[in-house]
N, C-alpha and C positions, 0 to 999 in steps of 0.2 A: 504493500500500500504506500509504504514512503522512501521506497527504494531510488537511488537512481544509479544505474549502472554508466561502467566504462565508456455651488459652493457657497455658500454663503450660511451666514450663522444664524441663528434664531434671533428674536430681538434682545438685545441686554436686560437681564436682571439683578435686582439685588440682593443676594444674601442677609439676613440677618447676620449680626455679628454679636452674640451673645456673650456676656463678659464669662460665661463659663467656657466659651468656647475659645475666647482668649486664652483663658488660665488652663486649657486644655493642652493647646500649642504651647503654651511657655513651658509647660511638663514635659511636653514631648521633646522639644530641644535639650532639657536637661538630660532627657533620658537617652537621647542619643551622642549625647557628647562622652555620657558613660561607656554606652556602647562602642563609641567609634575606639574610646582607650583599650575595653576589654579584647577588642577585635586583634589594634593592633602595636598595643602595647608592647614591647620587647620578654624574653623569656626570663626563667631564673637568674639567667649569668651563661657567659659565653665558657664554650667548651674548652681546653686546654691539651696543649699535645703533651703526652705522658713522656714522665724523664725517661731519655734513653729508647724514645721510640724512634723508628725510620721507615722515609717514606715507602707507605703501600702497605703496612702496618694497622690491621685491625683489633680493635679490645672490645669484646662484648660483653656482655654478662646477664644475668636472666630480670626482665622488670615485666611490666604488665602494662597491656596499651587500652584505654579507654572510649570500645565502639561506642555506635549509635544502640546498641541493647547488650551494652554490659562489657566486662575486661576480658582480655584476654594473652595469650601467656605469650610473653614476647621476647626477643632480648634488645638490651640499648646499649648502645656504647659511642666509640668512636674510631674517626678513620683518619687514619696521615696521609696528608699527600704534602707535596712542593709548592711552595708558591706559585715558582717559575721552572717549569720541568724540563728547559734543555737548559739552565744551569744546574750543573752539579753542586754547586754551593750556594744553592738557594735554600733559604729558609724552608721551616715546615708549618704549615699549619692543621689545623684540627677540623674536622667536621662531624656533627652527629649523625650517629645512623640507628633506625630502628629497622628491626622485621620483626613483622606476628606474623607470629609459627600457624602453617597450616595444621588442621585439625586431624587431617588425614596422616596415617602411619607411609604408605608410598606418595607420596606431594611429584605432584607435577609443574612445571616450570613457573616458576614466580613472576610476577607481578612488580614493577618498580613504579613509584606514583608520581609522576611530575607536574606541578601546579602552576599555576601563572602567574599573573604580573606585569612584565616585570618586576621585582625588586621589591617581595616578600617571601616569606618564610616558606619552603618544601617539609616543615617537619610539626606535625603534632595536631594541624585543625581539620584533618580528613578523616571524618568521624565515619563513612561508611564503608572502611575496610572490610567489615566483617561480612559484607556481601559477597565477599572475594576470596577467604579464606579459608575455606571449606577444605578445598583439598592444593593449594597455592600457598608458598608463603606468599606475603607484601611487605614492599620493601621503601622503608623511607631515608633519601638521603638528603642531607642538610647542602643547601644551594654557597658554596663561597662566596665572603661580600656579606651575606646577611647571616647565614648559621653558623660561620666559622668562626674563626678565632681571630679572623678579622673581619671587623664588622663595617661595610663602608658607607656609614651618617654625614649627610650632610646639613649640619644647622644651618649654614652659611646660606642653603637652599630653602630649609625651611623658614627661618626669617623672613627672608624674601615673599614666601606668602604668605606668613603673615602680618605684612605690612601692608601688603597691597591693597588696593581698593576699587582695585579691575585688574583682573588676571589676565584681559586678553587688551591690554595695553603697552603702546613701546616701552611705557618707563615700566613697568613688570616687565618684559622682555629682555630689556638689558640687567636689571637687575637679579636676574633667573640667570644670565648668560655670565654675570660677576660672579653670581652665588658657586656656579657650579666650578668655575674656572678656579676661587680659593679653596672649595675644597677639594680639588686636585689639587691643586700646588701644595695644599698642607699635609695631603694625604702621602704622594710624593716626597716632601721632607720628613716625614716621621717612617717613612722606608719602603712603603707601597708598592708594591710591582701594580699600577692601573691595567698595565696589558693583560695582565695574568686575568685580567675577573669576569671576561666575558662569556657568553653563550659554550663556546670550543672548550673551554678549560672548564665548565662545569661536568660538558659532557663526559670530557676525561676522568675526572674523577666519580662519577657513573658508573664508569667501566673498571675504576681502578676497587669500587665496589664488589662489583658482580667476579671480579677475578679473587678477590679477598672473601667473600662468600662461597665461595667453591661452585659456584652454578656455568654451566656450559650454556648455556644462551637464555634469555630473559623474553616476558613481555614488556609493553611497552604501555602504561593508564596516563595517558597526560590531556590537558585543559588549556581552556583558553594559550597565551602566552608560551605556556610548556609546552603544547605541540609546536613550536617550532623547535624546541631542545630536542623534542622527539625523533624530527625529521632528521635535523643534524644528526643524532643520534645517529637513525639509520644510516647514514650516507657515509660515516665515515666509519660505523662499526657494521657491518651489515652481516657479519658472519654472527655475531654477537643476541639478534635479536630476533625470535620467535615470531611473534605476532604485534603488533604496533593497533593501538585504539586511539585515534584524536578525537577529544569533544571541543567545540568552539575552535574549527582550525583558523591558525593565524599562519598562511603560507611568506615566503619570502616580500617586503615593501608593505608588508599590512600591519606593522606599528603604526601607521597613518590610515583614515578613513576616509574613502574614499565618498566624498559630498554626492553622487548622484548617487551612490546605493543607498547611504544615509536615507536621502529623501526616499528613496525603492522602499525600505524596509516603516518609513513611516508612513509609506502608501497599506501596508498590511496591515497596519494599526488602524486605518481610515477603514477599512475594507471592513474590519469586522465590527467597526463602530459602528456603521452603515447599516450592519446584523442586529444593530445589539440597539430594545426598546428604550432602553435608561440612556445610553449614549445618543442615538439617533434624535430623542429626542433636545438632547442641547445642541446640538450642530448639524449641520447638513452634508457636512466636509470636514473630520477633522482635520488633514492634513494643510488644509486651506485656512483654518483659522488659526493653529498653532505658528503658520508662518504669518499672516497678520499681527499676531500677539507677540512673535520673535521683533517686528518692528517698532513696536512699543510696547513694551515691558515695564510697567508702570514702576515709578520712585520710591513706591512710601506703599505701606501699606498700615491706614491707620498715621500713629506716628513716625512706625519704625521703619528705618531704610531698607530696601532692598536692592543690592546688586546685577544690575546686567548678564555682567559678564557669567557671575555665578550660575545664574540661570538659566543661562545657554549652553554652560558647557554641562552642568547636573542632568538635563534632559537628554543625555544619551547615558548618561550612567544609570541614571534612572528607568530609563526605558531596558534595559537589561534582563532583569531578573521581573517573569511576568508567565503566569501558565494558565490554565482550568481555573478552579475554584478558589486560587490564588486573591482574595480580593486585598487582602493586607500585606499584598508585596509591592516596592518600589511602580513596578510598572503600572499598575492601573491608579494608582494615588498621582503619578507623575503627569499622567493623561488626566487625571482631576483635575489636578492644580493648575494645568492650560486653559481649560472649558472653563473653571472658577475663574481666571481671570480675565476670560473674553465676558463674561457675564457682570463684572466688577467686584469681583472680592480678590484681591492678591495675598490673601494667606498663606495658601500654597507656597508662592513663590518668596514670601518670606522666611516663611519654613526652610526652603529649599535652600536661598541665600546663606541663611544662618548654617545650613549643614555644610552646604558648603565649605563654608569658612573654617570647621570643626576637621572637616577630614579631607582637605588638602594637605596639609602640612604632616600630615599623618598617615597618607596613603600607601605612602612606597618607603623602602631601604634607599636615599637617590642615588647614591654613587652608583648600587649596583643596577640599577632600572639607567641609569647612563650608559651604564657597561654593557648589557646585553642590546638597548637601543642602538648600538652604534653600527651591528648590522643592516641595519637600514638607514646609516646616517646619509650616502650616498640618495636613496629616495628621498630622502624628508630635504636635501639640499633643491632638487628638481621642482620635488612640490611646492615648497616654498620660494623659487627662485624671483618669482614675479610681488613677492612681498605675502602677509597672512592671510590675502586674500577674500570673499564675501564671508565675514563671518558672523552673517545673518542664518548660514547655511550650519546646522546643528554640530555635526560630521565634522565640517568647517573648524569650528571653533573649539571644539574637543581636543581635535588634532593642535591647532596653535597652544591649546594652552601646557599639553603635556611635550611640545616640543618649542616651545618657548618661541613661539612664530619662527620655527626653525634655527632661532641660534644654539640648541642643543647639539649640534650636527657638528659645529665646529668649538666648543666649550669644554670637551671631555676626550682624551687622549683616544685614537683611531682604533678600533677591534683588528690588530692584525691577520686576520683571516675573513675579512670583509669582502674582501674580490672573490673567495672561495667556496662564500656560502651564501650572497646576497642575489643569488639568483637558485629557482628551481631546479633539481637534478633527478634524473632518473633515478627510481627504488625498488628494489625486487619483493621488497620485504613486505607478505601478506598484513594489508592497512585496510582497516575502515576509519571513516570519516562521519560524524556528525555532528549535526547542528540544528537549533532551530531557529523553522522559517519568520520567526520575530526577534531575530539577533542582533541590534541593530551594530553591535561591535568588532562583530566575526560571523559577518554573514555568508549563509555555506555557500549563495552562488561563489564566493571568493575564491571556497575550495574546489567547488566543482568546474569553474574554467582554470583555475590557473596551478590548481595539484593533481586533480583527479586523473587528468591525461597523461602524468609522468610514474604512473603506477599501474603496472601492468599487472597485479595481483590484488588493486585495491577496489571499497565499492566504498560505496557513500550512502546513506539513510538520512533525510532531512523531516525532523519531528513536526508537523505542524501544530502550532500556536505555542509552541516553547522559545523561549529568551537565552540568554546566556549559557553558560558551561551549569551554575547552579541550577537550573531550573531542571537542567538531565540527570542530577544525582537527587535533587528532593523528591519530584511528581512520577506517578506510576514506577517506584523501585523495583516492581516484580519483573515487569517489562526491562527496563534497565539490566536488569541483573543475567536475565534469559538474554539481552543481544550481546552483553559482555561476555559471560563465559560459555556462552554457544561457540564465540568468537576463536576464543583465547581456547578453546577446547579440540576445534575442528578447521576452522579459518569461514565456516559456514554465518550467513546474515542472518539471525531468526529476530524480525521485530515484529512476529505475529501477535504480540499480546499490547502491543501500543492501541493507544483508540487516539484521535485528534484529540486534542485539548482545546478547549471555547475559554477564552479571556470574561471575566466577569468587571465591566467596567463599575460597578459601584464599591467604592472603598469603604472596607470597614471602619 
């Protein structure tokens, strides 16, 4: 069923704006500033390379990892590698590694879990291992830069946003392009190998993993971001690697978003809004009014300010995470808060400003979300070449703001193996591909014209009405679970238990 192989608005209204529903919202922002810390707060304490260890050197010992329905019997420890691996006297540093032990007495080839980002954590918040563990170990390895022993923070960068009072402006621009440039240089004089932290050197130590685990060839679970670790992966270990899963693929130059799909994928949003009695009846076009309200995006809501730029660039992260019955996730509140302020209530979008503000500066690791961007530093130099271009345009302005109206591009020391990976390459290695058809971040047409054709063993499955990489591990798991280790089992597609998913536009 979801295979695929090789305009005008209603009249203005107004809201009540009940002072409980003030005090409603000012809850809810407190309550997410908590959350954006728990999310993405740093761990215990960084790992440490044991005296007297050398690289390629694993220490494990027996702990217990905490699924989505209970513990289970694991071990953790750590792994040495080099900083810089064609120097012989380069430093070591440390990286955490979990596996939970498969449940089965004969285990069949493990599972390695690579998550996204760029430039957050591969260790500790992938709660539905246990759907995979049956008869598989799973395997977690700590991403260098952010789980290691060197950890690459940039306040220099976070300052920068939060000072700002438009993100998608020159003076943020350069300020983002200073930010990043001291903390290279400071990173640099405290001893840093920068070259060492990208995409290539993560994957090596993957491998320096699965060689130190004693496993003869692995699968492959990666997300958003991580499927291009993935790819890489295959391409330069391909003896190494079983079977390969991407969800939300991101193929080569799609750290940037591309403005006409952007709008493609908020045509899907219009489409079922068009379906849907509660939405149809505030708009006649979403997609036509949310770009109206992109041109004026009201100042104030109430007293209190709200941000532009904020607001422009939150409505693709927001639109993200969105399924079924999902009404209390990101995406259908996000689609509230456009219709509330074509109708005149800007809550929403002050709402949205304010989180904004909470969890930029707290989204990423940035040295290392520098480090692996720079793969694509070459595209984002092209896209950007003509200036930040309409960023009226959602897609648009996302992109400018995560690459600093492209002075990220030349602000962080070059990925030496740039020219080697920053284009597609043929893969032997049995791939599935999914996504769903409401992604507005890594939507799978991406993967289906610009990867699909360089895998001669792969297919692709695209979910309708599913959103981002979250949206494939929370809704219908049993379905999930039967196309993953159908996969990982036989190289066979089994998504006969999926049904579409209908978005429910009224928020809880």
């Amino acid at each position: 069923m979801f295979r695929t192989n090789h305009q005008d608005t209603l009249e203005p209204t107004t809201r009540t704006l009940t002072p409980m529903r003030v005090i409603a919202l000012a809850l809810l922002a407190v309550l997410v500033a908590g959350l954006v810390y728990v999310r993405f707060a740093p761990g215990a304490g960084p790992v440490a390379v044991p005296e007297g260890a050398s690289a390629g050197e694993l220490f494990l010992e027996p702990c217990q990892y905490a699924g989505e329905d209970g513990g289970y019997a694991a071990d953790c420890g750590t792994l040495v590698v080099s900083e810089t691996r064609a120097d012989p006297e380069s430093r070591l540093i440390a990286l955490p590694v979990t596996r939970i032990r498969a449940r089965s007495e004969d285990p069949k080839e493990p599972v390695f879990f690579l998550t996204g980002g760029p430039g957050q954590s591969n260790m500790g918040w992938f709660q539905f291992a246990n759907r995979y563990v049956g008869d598989r170990d799973f395997v977690l390895v700590g991403y260098r830069g952010i789980d290691s022993s060197v950890r690459l923070d940039c306040p220099e960068v976070e300052s920068a946003l939060k000072r700002s009072t438009d993100v998608l402006s020159g003076e943020f621009f350069r300020a983002y392009r200073d930010g990043y440039r001291s903390c290279a240089d400071r990173l640099t004089d405290d001893g840093v190998d920068l070259a060492s932290y990208g995409l290539v050197q993560q994957i090596d130590d993957l491998e320096t993993a699965r060689v130190a685990l004693g496993y003869d060839r692995i699968n492959l679970l990666s997300e958003s971001a991580g499927t291009r670790t993935a790819m890489i992966y295959g391409w330069r270990y391909p003896e190494s690697i079983s079977r390969s899963v991407m969800v939300a693929v991101n193929p080569p130059g799609n750290f940037l978003l591309d403005p006409d799909t952007t709008d493609e994928q908020i045509g899907r949003y219009a489409a079922l809004c068009a379906d849907d009695d509660s939405c149809r009846a505030r708009t006649d076009d979403l997609a036509a009014t949310m770009r109206r309200t992109t041109d004026d995006i009201p100042h104030r809501w109430l007293f209190l300010p709200i941000k532009d730029a904020n607001v422009r660039v939150m409505a693709v992260f927001g639109l993200l995470d969105s399924t079924a019955a999902a009404s209390d996730t990101p995406g259908p509140m996000m689609v509230d808060a456009w219709l509330s302020a074509a109708e005149g209530d800007a809550s929403g979008f002050w709402f949205t400003s304010v989180f904004a503000d909470l969890l930029f500066p707290e989204l990423f690791v940035r040295g290392q979300y520098a480090a692996a961007a720079m793969l694509d530093a070459q595209a984002a130099r092209d896209y950007f070449a003509s200036g930040p271009g309409d960023l009226s345009n959602l897609g648009r302005a996302a992109t400018a703001f995560t690459w600093g109206g492209g002075v990220l591009a030349d602000s962080w020391p070059a990925a030496p193996d740039e020219g080697t990976y920053s284009r597609v390459r043929t893969s032997q290695v049995e791939t599935l591909l999914i996504g769903g058809d409401l992604d507005p971040m890594m939507p799978p047409q991406a993967a289906t014209r610009q990867l699909l054709p360089y895998l001669p063993n792969g297919h692709q499955v695209v979910l309708p009405g599913f959103g981002h990489q979250s949206t494939f591990f929370k809704e219908q798991p049993e379905a999930g679970s039967r196309l993953l280790n159908t996969f990982f089992d036989s190289g066979q597609v089994d998504d006969s238990l999926y049904v579409p998913a209908s978005l429910d536009f009224t928020p809880s």
